[in-house]
py3Dmol code that shows the C-alpha trace and the ligand (Angstrom):
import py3Dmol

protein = """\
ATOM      1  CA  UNK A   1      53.380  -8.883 -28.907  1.00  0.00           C
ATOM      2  CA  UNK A   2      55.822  -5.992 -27.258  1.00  0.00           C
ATOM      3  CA  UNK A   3      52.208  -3.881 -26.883  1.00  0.00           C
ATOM      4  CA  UNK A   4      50.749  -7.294 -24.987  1.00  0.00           C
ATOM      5  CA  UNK A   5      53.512  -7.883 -23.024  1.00  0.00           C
ATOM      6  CA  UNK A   6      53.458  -3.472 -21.703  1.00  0.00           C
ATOM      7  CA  UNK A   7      49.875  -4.268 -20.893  1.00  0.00           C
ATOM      8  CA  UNK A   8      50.102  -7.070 -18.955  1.00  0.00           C
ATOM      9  CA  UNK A   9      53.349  -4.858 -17.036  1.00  0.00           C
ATOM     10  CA  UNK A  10      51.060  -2.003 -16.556  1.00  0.00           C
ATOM     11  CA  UNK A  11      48.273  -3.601 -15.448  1.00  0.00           C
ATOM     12  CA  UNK A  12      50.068  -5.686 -12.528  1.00  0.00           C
ATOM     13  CA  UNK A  13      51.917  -2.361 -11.861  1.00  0.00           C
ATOM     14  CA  UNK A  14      49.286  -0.350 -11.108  1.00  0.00           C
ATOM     15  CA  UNK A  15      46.575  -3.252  -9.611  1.00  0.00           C
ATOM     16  CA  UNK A  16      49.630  -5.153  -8.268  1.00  0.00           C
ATOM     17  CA  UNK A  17      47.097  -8.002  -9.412  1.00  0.00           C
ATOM     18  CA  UNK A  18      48.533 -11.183 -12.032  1.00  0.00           C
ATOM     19  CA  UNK A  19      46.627 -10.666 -14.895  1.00  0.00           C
ATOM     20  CA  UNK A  20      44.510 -14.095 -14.556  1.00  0.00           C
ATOM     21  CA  UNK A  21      43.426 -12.767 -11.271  1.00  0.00           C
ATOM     22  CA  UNK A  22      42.677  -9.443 -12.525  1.00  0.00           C
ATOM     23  CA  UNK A  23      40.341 -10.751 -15.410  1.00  0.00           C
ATOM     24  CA  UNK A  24      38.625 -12.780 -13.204  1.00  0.00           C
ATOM     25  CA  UNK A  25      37.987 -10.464 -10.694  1.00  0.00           C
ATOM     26  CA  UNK A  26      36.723  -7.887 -13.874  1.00  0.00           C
ATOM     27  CA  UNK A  27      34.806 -10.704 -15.158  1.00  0.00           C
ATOM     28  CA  UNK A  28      32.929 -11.491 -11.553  1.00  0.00           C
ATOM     29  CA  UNK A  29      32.117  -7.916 -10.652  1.00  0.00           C
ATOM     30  CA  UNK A  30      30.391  -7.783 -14.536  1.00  0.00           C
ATOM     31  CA  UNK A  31      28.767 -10.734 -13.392  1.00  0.00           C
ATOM     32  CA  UNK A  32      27.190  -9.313 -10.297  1.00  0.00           C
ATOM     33  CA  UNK A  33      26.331  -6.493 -12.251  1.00  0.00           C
ATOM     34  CA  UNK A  34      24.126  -7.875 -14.723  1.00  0.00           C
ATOM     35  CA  UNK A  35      22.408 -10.014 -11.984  1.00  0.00           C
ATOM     36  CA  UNK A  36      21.821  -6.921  -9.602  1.00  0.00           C
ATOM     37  CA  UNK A  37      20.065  -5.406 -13.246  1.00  0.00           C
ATOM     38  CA  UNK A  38      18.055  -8.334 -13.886  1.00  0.00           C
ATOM     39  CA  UNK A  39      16.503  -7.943 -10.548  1.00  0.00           C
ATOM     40  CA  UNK A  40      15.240  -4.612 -11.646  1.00  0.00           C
ATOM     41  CA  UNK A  41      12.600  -3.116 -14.526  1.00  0.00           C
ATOM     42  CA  UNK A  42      13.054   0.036 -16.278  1.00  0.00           C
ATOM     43  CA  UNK A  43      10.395   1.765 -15.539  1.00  0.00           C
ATOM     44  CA  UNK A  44       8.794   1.967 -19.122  1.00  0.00           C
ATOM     45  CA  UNK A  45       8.545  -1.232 -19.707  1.00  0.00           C
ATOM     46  CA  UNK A  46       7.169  -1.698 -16.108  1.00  0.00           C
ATOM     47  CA  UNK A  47       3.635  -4.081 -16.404  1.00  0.00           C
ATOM     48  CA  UNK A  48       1.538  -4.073 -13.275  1.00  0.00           C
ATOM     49  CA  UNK A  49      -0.551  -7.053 -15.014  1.00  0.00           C
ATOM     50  CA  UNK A  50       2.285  -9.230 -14.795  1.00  0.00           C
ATOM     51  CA  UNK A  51       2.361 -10.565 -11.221  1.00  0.00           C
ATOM     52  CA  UNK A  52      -1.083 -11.364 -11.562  1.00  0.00           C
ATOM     53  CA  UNK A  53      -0.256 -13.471 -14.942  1.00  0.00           C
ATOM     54  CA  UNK A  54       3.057 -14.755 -13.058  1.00  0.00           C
ATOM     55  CA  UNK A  55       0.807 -16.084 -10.014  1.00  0.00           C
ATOM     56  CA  UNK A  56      -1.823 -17.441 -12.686  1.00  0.00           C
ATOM     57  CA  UNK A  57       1.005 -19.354 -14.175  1.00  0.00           C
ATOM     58  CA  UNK A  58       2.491 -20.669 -11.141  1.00  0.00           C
ATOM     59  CA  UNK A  59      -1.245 -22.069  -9.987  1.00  0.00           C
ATOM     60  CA  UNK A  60      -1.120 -19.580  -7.238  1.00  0.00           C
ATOM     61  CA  UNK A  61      -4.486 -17.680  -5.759  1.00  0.00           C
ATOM     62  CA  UNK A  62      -4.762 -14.290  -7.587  1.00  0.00           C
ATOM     63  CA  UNK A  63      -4.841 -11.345  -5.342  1.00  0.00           C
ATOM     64  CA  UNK A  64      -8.690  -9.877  -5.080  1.00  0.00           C
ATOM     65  CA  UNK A  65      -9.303  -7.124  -7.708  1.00  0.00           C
ATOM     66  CA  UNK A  66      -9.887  -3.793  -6.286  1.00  0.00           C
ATOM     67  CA  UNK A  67     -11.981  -2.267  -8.321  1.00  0.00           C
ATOM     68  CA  UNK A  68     -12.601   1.239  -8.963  1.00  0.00           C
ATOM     69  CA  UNK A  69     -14.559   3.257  -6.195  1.00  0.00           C
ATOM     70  CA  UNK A  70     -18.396   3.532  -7.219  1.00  0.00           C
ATOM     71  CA  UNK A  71     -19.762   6.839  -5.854  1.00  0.00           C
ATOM     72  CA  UNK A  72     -23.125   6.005  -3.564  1.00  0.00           C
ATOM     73  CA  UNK A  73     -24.383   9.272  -3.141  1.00  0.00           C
ATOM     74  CA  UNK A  74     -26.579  10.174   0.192  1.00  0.00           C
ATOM     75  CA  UNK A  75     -26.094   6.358   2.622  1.00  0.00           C
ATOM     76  CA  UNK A  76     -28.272   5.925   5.971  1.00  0.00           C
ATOM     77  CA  UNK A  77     -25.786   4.883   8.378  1.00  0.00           C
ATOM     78  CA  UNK A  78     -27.703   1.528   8.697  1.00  0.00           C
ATOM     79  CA  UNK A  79     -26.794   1.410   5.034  1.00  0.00           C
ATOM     80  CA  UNK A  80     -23.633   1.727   5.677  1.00  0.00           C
ATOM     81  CA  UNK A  81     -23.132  -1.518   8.688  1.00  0.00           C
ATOM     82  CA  UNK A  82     -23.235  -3.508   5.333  1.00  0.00           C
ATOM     83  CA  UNK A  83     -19.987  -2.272   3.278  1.00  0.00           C
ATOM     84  CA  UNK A  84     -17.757  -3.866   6.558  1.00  0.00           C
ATOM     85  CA  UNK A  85     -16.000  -6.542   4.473  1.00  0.00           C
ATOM     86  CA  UNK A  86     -18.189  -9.442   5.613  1.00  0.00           C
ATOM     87  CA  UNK A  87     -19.240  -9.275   1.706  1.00  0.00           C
ATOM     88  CA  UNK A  88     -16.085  -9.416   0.013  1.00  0.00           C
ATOM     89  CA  UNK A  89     -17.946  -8.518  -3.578  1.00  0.00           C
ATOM     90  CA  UNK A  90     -18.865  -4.948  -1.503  1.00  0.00           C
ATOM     91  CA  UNK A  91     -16.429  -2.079  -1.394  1.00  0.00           C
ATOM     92  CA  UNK A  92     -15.269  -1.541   2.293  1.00  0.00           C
ATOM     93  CA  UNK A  93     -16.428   1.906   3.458  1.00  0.00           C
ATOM     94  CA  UNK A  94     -15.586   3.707   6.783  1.00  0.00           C
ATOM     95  CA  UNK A  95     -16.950   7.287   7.555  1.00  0.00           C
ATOM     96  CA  UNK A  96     -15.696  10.322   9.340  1.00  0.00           C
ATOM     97  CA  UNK A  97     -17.194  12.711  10.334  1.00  0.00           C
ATOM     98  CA  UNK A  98     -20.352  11.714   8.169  1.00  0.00           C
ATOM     99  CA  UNK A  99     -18.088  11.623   5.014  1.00  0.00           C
ATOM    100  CA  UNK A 100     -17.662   8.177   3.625  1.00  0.00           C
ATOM    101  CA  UNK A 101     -14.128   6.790   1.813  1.00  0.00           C
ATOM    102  CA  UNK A 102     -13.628   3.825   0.126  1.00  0.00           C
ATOM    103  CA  UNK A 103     -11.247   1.966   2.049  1.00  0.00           C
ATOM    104  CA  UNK A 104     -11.418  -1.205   0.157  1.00  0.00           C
ATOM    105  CA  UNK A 105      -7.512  -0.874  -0.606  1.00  0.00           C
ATOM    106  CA  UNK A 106      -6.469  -0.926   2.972  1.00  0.00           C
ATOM    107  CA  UNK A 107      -8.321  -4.429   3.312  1.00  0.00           C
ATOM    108  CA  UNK A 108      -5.444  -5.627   5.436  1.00  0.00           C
ATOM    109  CA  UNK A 109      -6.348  -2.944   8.028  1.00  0.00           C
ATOM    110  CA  UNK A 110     -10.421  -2.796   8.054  1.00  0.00           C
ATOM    111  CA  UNK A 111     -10.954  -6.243   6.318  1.00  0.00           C
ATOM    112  CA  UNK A 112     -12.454  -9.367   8.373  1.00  0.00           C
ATOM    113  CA  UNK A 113      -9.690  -9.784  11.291  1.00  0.00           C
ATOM    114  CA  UNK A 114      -7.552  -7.081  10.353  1.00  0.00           C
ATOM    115  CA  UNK A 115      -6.341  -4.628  13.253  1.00  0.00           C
ATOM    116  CA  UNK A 116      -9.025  -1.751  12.598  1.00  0.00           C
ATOM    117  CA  UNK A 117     -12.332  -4.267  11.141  1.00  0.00           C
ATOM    118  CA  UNK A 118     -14.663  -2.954  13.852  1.00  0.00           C
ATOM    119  CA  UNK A 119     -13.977   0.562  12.482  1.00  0.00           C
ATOM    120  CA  UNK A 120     -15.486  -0.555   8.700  1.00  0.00           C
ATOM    121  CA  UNK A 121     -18.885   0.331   8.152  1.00  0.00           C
ATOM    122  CA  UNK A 122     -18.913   2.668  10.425  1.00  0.00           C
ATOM    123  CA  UNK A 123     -18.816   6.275  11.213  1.00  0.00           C
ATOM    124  CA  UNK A 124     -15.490   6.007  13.590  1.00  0.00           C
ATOM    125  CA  UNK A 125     -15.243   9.593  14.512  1.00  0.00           C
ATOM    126  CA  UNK A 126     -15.531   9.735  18.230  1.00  0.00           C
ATOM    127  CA  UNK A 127     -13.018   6.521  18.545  1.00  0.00           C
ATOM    128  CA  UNK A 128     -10.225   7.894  16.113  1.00  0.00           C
ATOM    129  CA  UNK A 129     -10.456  11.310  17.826  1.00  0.00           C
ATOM    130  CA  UNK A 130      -9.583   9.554  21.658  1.00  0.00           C
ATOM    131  CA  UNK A 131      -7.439   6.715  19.487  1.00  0.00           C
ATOM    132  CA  UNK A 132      -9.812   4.552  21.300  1.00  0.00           C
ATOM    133  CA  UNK A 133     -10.859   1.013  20.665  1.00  0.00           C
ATOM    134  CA  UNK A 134     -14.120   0.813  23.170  1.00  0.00           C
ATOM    135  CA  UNK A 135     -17.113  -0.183  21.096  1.00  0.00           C
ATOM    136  CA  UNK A 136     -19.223   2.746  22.533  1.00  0.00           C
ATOM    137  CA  UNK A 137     -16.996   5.262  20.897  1.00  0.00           C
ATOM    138  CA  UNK A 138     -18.090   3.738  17.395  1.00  0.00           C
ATOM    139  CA  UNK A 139     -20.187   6.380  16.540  1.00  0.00           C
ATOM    140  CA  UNK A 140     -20.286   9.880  14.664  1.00  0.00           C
ATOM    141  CA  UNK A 141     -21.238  11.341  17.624  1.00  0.00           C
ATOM    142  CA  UNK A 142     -18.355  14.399  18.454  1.00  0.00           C
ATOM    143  CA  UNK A 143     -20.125  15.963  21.118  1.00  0.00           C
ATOM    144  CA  UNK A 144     -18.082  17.072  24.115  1.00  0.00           C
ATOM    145  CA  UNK A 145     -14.900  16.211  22.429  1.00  0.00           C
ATOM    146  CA  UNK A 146     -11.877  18.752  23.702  1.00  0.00           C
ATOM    147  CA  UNK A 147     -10.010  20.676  21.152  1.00  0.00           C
ATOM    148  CA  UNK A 148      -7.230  18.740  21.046  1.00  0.00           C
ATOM    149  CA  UNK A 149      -9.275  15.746  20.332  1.00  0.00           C
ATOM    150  CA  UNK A 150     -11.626  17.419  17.522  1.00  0.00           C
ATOM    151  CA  UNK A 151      -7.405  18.200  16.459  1.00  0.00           C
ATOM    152  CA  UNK A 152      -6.634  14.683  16.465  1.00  0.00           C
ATOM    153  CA  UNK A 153     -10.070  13.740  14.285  1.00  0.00           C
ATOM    154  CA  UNK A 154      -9.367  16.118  11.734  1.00  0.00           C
ATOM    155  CA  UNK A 155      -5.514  14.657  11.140  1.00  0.00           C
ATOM    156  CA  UNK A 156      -7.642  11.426  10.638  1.00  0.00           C
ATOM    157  CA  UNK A 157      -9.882  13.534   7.872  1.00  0.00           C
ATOM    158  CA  UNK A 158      -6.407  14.998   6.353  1.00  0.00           C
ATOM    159  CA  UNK A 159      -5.582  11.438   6.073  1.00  0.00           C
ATOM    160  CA  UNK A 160      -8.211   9.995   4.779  1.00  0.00           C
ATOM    161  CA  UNK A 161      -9.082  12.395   2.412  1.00  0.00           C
ATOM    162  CA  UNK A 162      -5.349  12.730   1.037  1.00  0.00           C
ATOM    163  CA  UNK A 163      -5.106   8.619   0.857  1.00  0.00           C
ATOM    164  CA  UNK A 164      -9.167   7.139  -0.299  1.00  0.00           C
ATOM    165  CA  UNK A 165     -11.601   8.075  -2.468  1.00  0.00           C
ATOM    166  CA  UNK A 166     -14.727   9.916  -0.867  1.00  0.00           C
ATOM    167  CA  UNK A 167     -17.748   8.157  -2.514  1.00  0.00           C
ATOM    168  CA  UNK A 168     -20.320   9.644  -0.210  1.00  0.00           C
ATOM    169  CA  UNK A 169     -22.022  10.904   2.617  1.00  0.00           C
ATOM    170  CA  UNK A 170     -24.127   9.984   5.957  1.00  0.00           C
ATOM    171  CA  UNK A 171     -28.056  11.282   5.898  1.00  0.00           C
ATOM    172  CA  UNK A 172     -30.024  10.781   9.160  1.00  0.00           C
ATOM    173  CA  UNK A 173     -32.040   8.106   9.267  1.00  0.00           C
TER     174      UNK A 173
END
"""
ligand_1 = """\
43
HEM
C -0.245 0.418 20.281
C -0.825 1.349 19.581
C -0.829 1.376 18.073
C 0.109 0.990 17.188
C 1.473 0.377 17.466
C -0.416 1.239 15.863
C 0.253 0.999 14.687
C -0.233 1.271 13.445
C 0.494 1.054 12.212
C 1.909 0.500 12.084
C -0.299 1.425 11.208
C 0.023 1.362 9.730
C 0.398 2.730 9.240
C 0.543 2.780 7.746
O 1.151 1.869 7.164
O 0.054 3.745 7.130
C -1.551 1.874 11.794
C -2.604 2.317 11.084
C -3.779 2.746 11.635
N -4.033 2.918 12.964
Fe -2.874 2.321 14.467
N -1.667 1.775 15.983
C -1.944 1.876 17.321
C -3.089 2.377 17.884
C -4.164 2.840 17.182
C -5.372 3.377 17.790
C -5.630 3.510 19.284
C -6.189 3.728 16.761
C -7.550 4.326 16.799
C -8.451 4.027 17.687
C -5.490 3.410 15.527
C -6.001 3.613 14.265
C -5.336 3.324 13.120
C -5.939 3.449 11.795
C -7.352 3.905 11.485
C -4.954 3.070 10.873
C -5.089 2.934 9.390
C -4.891 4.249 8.672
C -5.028 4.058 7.176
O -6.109 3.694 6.686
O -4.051 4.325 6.495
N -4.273 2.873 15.820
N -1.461 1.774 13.145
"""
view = py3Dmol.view(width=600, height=400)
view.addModel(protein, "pdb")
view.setStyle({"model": 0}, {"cartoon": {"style": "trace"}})
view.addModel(ligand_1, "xyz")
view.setStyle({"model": 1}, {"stick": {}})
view.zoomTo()
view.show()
């Protein structure tokens, strides 16, 4: 009891708390602990499936699959106009200089009414190099471009390359 009672002493000496208040505050901050963890997953047992399943569950629509970039080989750029999201079963493909990515992933960019759709299907070269938006620029063609903008198009080809999957390239017609 004399050990209890030194306890209780110490621990309103040195927290200058009662010790009611002290346990409670002890047992609130363990509290907010294990609620801050549960909003968290270790990473190994991370699943990527479950949202999907959670959404399923809660009768909500499933986000589109993106599936895994199909390589096409040689396209005519005719060939291409039809990869520009209007099928959503198609991959979305946008070229640069002649080189075409997969940009099905970045669907809220090129998709149907996203900020950059009129760049998918399409070789967008000349309009990323002047960042411009004018329909005539949607075309491979770089002629007469300055050095700083053939500078600018190939920060675009950095990009691209670094973040989609190449899966072909432009042939004359
Ligand atoms: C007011 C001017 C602009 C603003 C505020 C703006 C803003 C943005 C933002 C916030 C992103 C997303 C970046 C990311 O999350 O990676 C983006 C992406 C992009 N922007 Fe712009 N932008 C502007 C003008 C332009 C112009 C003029 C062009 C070309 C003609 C352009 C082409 C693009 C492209 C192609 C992407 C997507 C890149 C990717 O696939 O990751 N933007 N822009």
């Amino acid at each position: 009891m004399a050990l209890y009672t030194v306890m209780m002493d110490t621990m309103t000496t040195y927290t200058g708390l009662s010790p009611a208040a002290f346990f409670t505050i002890a047992a609130l901050m363990f509290v907010v602990y294990k609620t801050v963890c549960g909003m968290f997953v270790d990473p190994e047992h991370y699943d990527a499936k479950k949202p999907v399943a959670a959404a399923s569950a809660a009768n909500l629509p499933e986000p589109p699959a993106v599936s895994e970039p199909v390589q096409l080989g040689d396209v005519k750029e005719e060939e291409l106009r039809a990869y520009d999201g209007s099928d959503p079963k198609k991959p979305l493909l946008m070229a640069i200089k002649g080189q075409i990515y997969d940009v099905s992933r970045s669907r809220m960019f090129y998709g149907p009414g996203g900020p950059y759709a009129m760049f998918a299907g399409r070789d967008a070269s000349r309009a990323l190099a002047l960042m411009s938006f004018d329909p005539q620029d949607l075309t491979g063609n770089t002629e007469g471009l300055s050095e700083s903008e053939l500078e600018v198009l190939q920060d675009w080809e950095l990009k691209f390359m670094e973040k989609y999957v190449k899966v072909g390239q432009l042939v004359p017609q």
